[in-house]
N, C-alpha and C positions, 0 to 999 in steps of 0.2 A: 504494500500500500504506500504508494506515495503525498502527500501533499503537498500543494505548491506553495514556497515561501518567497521565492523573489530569484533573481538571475544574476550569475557576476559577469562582468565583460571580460572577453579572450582574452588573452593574454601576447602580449610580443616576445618571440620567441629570441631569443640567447642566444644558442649554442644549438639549436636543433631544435625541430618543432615541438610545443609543445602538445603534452599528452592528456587530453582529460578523462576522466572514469567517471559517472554517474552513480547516485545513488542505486538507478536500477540497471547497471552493471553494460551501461553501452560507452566503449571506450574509443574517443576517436580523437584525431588531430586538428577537427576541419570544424567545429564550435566557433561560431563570434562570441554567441552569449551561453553561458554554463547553467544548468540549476544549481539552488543550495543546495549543500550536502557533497556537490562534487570536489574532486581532488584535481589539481592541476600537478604535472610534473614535470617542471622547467629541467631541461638535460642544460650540462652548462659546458659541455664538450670539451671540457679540460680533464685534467688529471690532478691540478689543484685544487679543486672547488668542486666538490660534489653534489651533483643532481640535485636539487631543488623540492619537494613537496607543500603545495599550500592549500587550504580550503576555504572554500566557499561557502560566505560563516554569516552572520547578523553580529557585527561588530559593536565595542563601546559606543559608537557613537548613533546608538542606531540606524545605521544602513548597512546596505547588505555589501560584501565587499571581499576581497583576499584575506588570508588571515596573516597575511607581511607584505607590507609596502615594497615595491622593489627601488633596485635593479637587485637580482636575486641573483646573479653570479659575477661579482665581482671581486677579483683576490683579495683587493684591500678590505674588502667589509668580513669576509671569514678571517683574513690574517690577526684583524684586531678583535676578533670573537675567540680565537687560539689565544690570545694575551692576554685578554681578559677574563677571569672565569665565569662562567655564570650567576646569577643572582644568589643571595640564601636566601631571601624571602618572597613572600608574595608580593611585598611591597613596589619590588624594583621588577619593572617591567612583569606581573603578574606570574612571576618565578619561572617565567620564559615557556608556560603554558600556553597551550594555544587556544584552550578551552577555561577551564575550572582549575584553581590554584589552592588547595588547601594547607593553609597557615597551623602547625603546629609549634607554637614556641620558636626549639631551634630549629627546627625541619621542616620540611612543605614537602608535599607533593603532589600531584596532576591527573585529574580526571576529566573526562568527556564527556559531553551532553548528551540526552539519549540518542542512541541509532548509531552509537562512535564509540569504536576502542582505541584503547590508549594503544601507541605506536612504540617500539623496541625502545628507542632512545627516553622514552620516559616522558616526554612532553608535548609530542603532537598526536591528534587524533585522525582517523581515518573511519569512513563509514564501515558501521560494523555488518559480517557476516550473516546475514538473517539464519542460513542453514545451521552455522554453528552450535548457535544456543533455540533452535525449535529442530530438533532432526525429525526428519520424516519419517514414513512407512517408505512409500518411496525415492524416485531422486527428486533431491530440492533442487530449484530454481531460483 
């Protein structure tokens, strides 16, 4: 089931066309406008700056929008994120969550709003698996 929340616009590509993935699992390169919930995946065709992932989110400010401002591959903005370490709290920058930042004291850490699991690295989210968690009788879709 999907509902409609709003669209984000394409993106310019970097390093190679960008990739989008929809919530209902249609993946293409040829989007002007995306729905919420999709993922884009900026390739950033280097070797120093890796690949890109951002979604298609209802932002602080209310509108609908990316979940990072670009330019989304460029050395200097990763070099000074290697020197920098990340935030401790939620205070700074939402403790580099992309979603939900929960403040414990000295710790935090990052959850997703529903329809979204938390992504390997600990703080972004990606639309979640519907098969995963409702397994069928037969094959899910």
């Amino acid at each position: 089931k999907f509902q409609f929340k709003g669209m984000c616009p394409g993106l310019a590509a970097e390093g190679g066309p960008v990739v989008y993935t929809t919530p209902f699992q249609l993946v293409s390169s040829l989007l002007t406008y995306v729905p919420f919930g999709s993922v884009a995946t900026v390739p950033c065709g280097g070797d120093t700056v890796a690949d890109q992932s951002l979604l298609c989110m209802l932002r602080q400010d209310g509108a609908m929008g990316w979940s990072k401002d670009g330019p989304y591959c460029l050395e200097e903005l990763h070099h000074h994120a290697e020197h920098h370490p990340p935030p401790d709290s939620c205070d700074d920058d939402n403790g580099g969550c992309e979603h939900i930042c929960v403040d414990e004291g000295e710790d935090y850490y990052c959850e997703c709003d529903d329809g979204f699991a938390l992504m390997e690295d600990g703080h972004g989210c990606a639309p979640a698996d519907p098969c995963e968690s409702n397994p069928c009788q037969f094959d899910c879709i």
